[in-house]
C-alpha positions in Angstrom: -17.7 10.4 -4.5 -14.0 10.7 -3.9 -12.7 8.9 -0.6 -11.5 11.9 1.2 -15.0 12.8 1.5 -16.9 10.0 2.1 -14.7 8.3 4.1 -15.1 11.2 7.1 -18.5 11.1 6.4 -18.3 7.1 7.4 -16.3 7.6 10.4 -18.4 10.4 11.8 -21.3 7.7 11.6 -19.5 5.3 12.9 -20.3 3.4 9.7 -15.9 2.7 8.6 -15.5 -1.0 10.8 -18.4 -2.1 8.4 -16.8 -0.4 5.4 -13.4 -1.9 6.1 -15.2 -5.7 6.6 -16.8 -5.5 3.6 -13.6 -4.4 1.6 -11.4 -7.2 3.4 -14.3 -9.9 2.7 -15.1 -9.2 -0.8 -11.4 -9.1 -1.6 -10.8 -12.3 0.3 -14.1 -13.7 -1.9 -12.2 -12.5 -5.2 -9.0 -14.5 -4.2 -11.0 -17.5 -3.2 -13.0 -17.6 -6.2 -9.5 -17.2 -8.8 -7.5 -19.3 -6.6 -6.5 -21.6 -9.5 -5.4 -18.3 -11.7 -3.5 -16.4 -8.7 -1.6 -19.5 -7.8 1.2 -18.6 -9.6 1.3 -15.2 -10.1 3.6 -13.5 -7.8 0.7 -10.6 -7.1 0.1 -8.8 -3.8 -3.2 -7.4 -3.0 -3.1 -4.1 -1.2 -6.3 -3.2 1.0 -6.9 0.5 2.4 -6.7 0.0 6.0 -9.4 2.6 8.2 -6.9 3.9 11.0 -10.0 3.4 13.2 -8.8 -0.2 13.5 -5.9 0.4 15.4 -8.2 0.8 18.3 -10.6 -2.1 17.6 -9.6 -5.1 19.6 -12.0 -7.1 17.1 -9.9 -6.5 14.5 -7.2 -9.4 14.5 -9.5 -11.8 15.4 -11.8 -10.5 12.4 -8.8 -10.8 9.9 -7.7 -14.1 11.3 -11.0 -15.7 10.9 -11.6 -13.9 7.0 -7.9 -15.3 6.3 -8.9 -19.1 7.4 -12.5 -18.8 6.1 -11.7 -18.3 2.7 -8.2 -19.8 2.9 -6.1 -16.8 1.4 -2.3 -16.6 1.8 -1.6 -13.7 4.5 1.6 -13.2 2.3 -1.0 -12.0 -0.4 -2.2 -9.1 1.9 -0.6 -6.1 2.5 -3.1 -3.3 4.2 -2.2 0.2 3.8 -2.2 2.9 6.6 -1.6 6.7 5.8 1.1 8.1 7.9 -1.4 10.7 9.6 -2.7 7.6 11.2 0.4 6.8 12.8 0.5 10.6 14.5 0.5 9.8 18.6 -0.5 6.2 18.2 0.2 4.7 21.4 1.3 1.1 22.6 -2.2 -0.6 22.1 -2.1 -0.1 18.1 1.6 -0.5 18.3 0.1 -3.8 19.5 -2.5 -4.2 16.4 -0.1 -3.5 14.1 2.7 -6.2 15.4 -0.6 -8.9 15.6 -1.4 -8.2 12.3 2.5 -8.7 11.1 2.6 -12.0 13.1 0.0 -13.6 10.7 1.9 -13.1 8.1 -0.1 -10.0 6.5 2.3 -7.4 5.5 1.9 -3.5 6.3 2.5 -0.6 4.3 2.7 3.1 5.1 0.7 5.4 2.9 1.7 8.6 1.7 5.4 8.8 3.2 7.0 12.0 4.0 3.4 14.1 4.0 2.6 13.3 7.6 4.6 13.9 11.2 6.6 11.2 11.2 10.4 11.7 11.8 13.3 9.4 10.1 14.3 7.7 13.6 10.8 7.3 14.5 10.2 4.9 12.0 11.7 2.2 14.1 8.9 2.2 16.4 6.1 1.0 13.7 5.9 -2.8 12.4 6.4 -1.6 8.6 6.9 -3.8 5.7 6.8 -0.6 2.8 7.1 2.7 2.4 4.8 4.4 -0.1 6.7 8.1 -1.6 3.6 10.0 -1.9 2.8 11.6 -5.4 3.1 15.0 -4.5 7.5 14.3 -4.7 7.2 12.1 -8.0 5.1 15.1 -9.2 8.0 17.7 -8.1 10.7 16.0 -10.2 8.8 17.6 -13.1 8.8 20.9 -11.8 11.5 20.9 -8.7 13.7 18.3 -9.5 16.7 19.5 -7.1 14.6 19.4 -3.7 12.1 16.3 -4.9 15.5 14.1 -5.7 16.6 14.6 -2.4 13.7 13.7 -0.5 13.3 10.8 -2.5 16.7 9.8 -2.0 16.3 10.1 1.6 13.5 8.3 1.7 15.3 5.4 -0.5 18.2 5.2 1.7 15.9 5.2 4.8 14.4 2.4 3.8 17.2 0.5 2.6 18.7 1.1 6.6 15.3 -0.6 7.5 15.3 -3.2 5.2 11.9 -1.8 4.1 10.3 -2.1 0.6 9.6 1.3 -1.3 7.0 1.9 -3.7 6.4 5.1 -5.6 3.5 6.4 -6.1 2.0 8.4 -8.6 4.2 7.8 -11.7 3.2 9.0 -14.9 6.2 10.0 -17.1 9.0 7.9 -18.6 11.5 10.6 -16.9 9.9 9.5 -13.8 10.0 6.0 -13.9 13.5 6.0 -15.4 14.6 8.2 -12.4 13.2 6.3 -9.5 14.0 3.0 -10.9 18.1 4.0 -11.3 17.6 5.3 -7.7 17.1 1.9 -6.4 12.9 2.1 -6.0 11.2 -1.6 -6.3 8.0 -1.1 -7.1 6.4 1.8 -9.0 2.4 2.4 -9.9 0.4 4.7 -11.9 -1.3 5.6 -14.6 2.1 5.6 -17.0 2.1 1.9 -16.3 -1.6 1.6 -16.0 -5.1 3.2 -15.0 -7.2 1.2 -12.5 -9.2 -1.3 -14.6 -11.9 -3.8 -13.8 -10.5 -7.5 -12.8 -11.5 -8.6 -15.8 -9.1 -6.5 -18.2 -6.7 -6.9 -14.9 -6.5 -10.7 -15.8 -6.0 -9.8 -19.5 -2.5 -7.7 -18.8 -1.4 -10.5 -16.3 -1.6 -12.9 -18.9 -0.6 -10.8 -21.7 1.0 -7.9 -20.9 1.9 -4.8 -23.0 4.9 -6.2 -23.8 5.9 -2.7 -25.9 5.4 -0.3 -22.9 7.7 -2.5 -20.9 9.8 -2.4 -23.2 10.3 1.1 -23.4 10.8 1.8 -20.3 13.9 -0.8 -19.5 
């Protein structure tokens, strides 16, 4: 079942606060239990992040105590908010969000450019990274001309914020080339890799495809 459908179906059970612990616990488990392998690997691990928490005054303590109890690195965490969640938030998940930045956990907004959110608003939200949703790596197939410029605006509105960028989405070389030369840090997708178990995950850490890399530098 795909996640924009079950995902409703959680939250209209009030089922998502469970959902979200068991993701952030497991993960937590996983890190704690290849501790020895992650050490040094410079990897962060990006967790969906329900906007339902935003209004859960359990939620820092939950993440502070799942941080200490299985002694992961906040630096290691980045959770991951869609920009619709951040439509009319007011100063009590403005409040969340700067609680979960002071233990160290990063934050990441989902989906950039889709959502309500204007440029100079952005200054208001505790942000470490901008996400550029598929949908504009997918126009620079078809609509190059209007895609590249909201990329580039998004590029250069991060860079004012001092904000990460990742792309999202990326599945041609063109693509990759393009967003790379346009100053974007981090790229994912199924042109650099489909979502595999941990175990083949390990495996490309280790030894990556050195010849893929290649190709695209």
């Amino acid at each position: 079942m795909a996640t924009d459908v079950f995902i409703p179906i959680a939250e209209e059970y009030n089922l998502i606060r469970e959902i979200d612990f068991w993701v952030l616990e497991n993960t937590f488990i996983g890190i704690k239990d290849n501790y020895e392998f992650l050490a040094d690997k410079t990897l962060t691990f990006c967790i969906n992040m329900s906007s339902e928490e935003l209004n859960n005054p359990l939620f820092i303590s939950t993440l502070r105590d799942l941080l200490e109890k299985y002694n992961v690195p906040p630096e290691w965490i980045e959770l991951e908010l869609t920009e619709t969640s951040f439509v009319e938030i007011g100063q009590e998940a403005i409040n969340v969000l700067e609680s979960i930045r002071s233990l160290g956990v990063k934050l990441s907004l989902d989906d950039f450019g889709t959502g309500y959110i204007s440029f100079n608003q952005l200054v208001n939200y505790p942000v470490n990274v901008l996400k550029i949703d598929k949908s504009f790596v997918d126009l620079l197939e078809t609509e190059k001309k209007s895609s590249e410029m909201i990329i580039q605006a998004i590029l250069a509105m991060a860079e004012s914020y001092q904000l990460d960028t990742v792309a999202e989405g990326v599945e041609t070389a063109e693509q990759f080339v393009y967003l790379r030369e346009s100053g974007c840090r981090y790229m994912q997708g199924y042109l650099l890799s489909k979502p595999v178990p941990w175990l083949i995950a390990k495996d490309l850490l280790v030894k990556p495809d050195t010849e893929k890399l290649k190709s695209l530098m």
